[in-house]
N, C-alpha and C positions, 0 to 999 in steps of 0.2 A: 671633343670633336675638333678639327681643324678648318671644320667651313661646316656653314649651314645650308641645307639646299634649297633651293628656289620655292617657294612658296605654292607653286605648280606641282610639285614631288612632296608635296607631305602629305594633300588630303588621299594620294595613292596607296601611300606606305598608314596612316593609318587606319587604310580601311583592312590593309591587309593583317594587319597585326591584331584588328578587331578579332578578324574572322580565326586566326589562330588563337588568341585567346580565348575562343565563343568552344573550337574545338576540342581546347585541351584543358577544359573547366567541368568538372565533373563533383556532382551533391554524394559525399561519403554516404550519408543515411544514418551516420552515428553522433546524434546531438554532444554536444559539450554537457556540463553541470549545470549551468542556465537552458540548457532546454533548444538551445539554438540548433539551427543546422548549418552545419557546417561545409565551406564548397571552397575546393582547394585549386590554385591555380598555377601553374609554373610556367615562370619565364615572363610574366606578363601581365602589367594592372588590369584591373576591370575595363574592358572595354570602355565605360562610361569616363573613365580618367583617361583615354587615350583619343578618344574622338573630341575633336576640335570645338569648341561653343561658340554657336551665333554669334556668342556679344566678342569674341575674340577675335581681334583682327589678321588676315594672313601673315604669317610669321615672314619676318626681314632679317637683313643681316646680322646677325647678331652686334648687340654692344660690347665692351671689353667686359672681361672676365666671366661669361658663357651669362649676363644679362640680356633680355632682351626688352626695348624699350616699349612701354603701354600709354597710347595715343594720351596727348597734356603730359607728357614728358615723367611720369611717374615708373616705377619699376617694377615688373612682377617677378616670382619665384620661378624657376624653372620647374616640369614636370619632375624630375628626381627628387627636390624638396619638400613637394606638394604631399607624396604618396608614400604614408611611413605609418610604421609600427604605433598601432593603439596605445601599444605597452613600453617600449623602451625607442620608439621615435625611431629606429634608425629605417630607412630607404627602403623600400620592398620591389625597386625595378630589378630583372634576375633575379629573383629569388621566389622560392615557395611561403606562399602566405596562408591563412585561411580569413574568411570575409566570415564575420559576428553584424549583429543588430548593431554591437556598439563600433563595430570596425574592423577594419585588416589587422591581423596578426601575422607576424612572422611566425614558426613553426617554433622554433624554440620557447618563445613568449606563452605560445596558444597552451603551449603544453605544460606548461609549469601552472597556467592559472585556471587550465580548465580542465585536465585532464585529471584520472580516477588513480589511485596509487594500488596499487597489485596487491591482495591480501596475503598472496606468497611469499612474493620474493619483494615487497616495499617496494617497488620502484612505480615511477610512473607511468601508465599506460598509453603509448605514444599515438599521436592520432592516425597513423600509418598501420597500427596494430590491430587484429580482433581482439575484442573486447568481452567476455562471459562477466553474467551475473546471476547470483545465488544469496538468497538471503543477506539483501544490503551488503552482499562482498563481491567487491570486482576484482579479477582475475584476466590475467593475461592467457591467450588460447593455450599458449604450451604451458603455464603452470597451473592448470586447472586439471588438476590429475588424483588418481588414488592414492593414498597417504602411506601403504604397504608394496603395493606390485607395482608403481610411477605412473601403471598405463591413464593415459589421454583419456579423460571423462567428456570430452568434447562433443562428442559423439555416442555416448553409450550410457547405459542407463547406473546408476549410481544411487547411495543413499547416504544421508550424514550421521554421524554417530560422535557424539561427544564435540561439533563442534569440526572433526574428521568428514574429509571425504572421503566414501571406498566405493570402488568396484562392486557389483553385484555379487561375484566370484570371493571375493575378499571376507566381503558380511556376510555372507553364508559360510565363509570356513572359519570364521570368529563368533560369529555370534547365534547364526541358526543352531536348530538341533537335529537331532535325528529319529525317523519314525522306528517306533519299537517294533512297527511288524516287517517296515520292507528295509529297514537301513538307510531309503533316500533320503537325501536332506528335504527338512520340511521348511520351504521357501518364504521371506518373509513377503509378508500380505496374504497368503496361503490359510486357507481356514485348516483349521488344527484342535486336536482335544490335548489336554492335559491330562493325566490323574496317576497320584502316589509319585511323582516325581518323573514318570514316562510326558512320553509325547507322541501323538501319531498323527498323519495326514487323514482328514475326515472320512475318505472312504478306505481307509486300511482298518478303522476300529471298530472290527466287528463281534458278532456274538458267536463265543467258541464252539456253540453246539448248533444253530442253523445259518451260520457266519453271512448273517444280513447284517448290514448298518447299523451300529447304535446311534449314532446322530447324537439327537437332545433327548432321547427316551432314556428312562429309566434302566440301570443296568444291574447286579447283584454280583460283583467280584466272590471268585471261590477258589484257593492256589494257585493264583499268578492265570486264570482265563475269569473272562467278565463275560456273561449271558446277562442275555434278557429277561426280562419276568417269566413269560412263559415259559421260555427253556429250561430255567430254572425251577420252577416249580412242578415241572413235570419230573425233572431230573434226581431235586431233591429234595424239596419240600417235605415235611409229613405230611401221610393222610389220616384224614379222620376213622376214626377206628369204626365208628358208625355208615357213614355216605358213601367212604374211599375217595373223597376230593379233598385236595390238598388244603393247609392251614396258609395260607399267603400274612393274619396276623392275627395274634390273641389267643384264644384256642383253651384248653383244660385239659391236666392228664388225671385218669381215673385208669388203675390198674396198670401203668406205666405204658399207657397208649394213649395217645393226643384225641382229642378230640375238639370237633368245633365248640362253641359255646351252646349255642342253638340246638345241635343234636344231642346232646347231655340234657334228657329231659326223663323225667319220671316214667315209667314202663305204665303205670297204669292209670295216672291221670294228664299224663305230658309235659307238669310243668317242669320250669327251668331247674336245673336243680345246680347250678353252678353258685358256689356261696352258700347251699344248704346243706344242713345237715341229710344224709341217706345212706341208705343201705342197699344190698341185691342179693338177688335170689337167683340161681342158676347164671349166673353174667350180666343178668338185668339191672339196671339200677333202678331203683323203686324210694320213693319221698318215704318218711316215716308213718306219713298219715296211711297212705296207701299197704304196705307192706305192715304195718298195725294187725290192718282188716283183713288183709288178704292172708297172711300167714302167722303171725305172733299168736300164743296163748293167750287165753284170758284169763283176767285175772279170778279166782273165786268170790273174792269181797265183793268189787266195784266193778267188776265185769270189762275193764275197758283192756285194750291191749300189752302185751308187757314186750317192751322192742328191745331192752338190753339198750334203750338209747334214754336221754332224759335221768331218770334216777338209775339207770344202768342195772340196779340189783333186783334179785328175788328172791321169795323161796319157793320150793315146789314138793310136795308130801304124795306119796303115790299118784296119780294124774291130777294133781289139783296144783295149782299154781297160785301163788299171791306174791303183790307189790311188795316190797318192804317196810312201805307205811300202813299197807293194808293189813298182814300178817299178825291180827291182834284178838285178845279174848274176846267172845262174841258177847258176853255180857257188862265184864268190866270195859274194855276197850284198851286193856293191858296190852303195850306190846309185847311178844311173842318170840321176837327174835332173839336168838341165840337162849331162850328161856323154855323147860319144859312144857309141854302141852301135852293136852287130850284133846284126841278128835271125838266129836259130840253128830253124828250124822253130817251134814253139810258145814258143820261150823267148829270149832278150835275153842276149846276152854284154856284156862292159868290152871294149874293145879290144886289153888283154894277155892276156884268156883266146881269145879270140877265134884270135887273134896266135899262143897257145902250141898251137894244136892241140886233135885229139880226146883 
C-alpha cells in the first residue's frame, strides 16, 4: 500500500468486507477424516480476523516498512502475517482456505492431509469434488462406475462381485441364469428353484399335468416334466390289484400285480399274508391253515391236511391219500414208500405182515 487511510475509513471498510465474507462462506456438509466440517471461504479471512478488537487502538500512519506502532512503543504484525496456513504457514489473504477445529488451511494443504484417495484412479479426492462410498472405498463421482459397460453407478442400482462393481444389466448377463420354462433372466435377489442342473423363476415351476406351483412341495420328476404327488399317482402310480388305489410306497406283487400290503390278506381268515407262506384257490389267496381245511385232502393215517406245502409229498392209492411219513405198515410201522404193500380194508400192510396172517 502507498498510504494508510484515516482511521475514520477502516471501521467502514471493515464492516463491509465482513459482510462479504458472512456472504460468500458456505458449510460443504462433507467432513475431512477427522470428522470436521469443513466451511470454505474466498477472497476473505473470517470475519472475526478482519473486525477491529476493543483492545486495538484506531490504526495511524503507518511506521516504515508497512509496521504499525502498538501504544509503549512496541510492534505488532500486520493482518497478512497474522492469518496463515495451519500446515505450511503461508498467507491465506486472497485466497481459498478451509476453517478445521485445528485451523485454516489453504486448499492445497487441506487436501493432501484430509482428503480420501480414489479407490479407482489413486488420486486424491479434492474437497471441490463429490465424493462416493462403498465398503470403506471412496471413489470419486465419475470414477464410480461398472467395471464392464463404464456406465456411472452414481445413480443406479449396482452389485459387487469379486471385489468389481457392475451395473445390474452387466451381473445379470455374467452371472445370472436363465429360467427353464420362460427363457427370462432369473434376477438376482429373485426367489428361484434349482434342480438337476435347471433353474426357473418360482412361479414358472410348475406341475406338467395340473401346472399349479410346485413351490416347496414335494414333486416326482418322469422324462424331463416334474408333477406333483397327486398328479402323479393318478397318472402312474400302480394300483392295487385288490382296492384299485394307487401304491404311493412298499406294496407286494403276487401274480405279477402289485398290491398293498394290507390288502394281501388270507381269503378265509384275513390275515396278513405278506412274508408268509400261501397258496390260492380260484385267484384267492388263502394261508396254509385255512386252504388245509377248506380244500386239501386228508391224510388216511393222521387225518390232518396234505397242502403239497411243509413236507410237499404224498402218496395217494385209489381215493385214499397219505403224508409221506404217514404212508406205513399198520402193524409194523414200516415205511411203505416206494416198497410193496397190501391194502388190508382201511389200512396198508409190508408184504411180511401181510404174508404172516391175521
Amino acid at each position: 500500500m502507498d498510504a494508510w487511510p484515516h482511521s475514520t475509513c477502516v471501521a467502514p471498510a471493515a464492516q463491509w468486507l465482513t459482510a462479504q465474507a458472512t456472504l460468500r462462506c458456505w458449510a460443504r456438509g462433507n467432513p475431512g477424516l477427522n470428522g470436521e466440517e469443513r466451511t470454505e471461504v474466498e477472497g476473505y479471512p473470517p470475519p472475526s480476523s478482519i473486525a477491529p478488537s476493543p483492545e486495538v487502538p484506531a490504526l495511524k500512519t503507518p511506521a516504515p516498512g508497512g509496521l504499525m506502532p502498538w501504544p509503549g512503543g512496541s510492534l505488532t504484525a500486520t493482518m497478512s502475517e497474522a492469518f496463515d496456513c495451519a500446515k505450511c504457514s503461508e498467507s491465506l489473504y486472497g485466497r481459498k482456505y478451509i476453517q478445521t477445529d485445528n485451523g485454516p488451511y489453504c486448499v492445497p494443504c487441506y487436501d493432501n492431509t484430509f482428503a480420501n484417495t480414489c479407490a479407482e484412479c489413486q488420486q486424491l479426492i479434492g474437497h471441490d469434488s463429490r465424493e462416493l462410498f462403498y465398503e470403506d472405498r471412496h471413489f470419486h463421482e465419475g470414477c464410480f462406475r461398472c467395471c464392464r459397460c463404464q456406465r456411472s453407478l452414481a445413480d443406479e442400482p449396482f452389485t459387487c462381485q469379486d471385489s468389481e462393481l457392475l451395473c445390474n444389466d452387466c451381473y445379470c448377463s455374467a452371472f445370472s441364469s436363465q429360467c427353464s420354462a420362460c427363457g427370462e433372466t432369473v434376477m438376482p435377489g429373485s426367489r428361484k428353484l434349482e434342480y438337476g442342473g435347471q433353474t426357473w423363476h418360482e412361479h414358472c415351476f410348475l406341475c406338467s399335468s395340473c401346472e399349479q406351483p410346485l413351490g416347496s412341495r414335494s414333486f416326482v420328476p418322469d422324462k424331463g416334466a416334474h408333477y406333483c404327488v397327486p398328479c402323479y399317482e393318478n397318472k402312474f402310480a400302480p394300483r392295487c390289484a385288490r382296492c384299485s388305489k394307487t401304491l404311493t410306497q412298499g406294496g407286494v406283487t403276487y401274480r405279477d400285480q402289485p398290491w398293498h400290503r394290507e390288502c394281501l390278506v388270507c381269503t378265509g381268515c384275513q390275515t396278513p399274508l405278506a412274508g408268509q407262506q400261501f397258496t390260492s384257490r380260484d385267484d384267492d389267496p388263502y394261508c396254509v391253515a385255512c386252504f388245509g381245511e377248506l380244500f386239501a385232502p386228508k391224510c388216511s393215517s393222521c387225518k390232518r391236511p396234505i397242502t403239497g406245502l411243509g413236507e410237499g409229498k404224498y402218496v395217494s392209492f385209489e381215493d385214499r391219500h397219505w403224508h409221506h411219513s404217514c404212508f406205513s405198515c399198520a402193524r409194523c410201522s414200516t415205511s411203505l414208500v416206494g416198497q410193496g404193500f397190501v391194502p388190508d380194508g382201511d389200512q396198508v400192510l409190508c408184504q411180511g405182515c401181510s404174508q404172516a396172517g391175521p
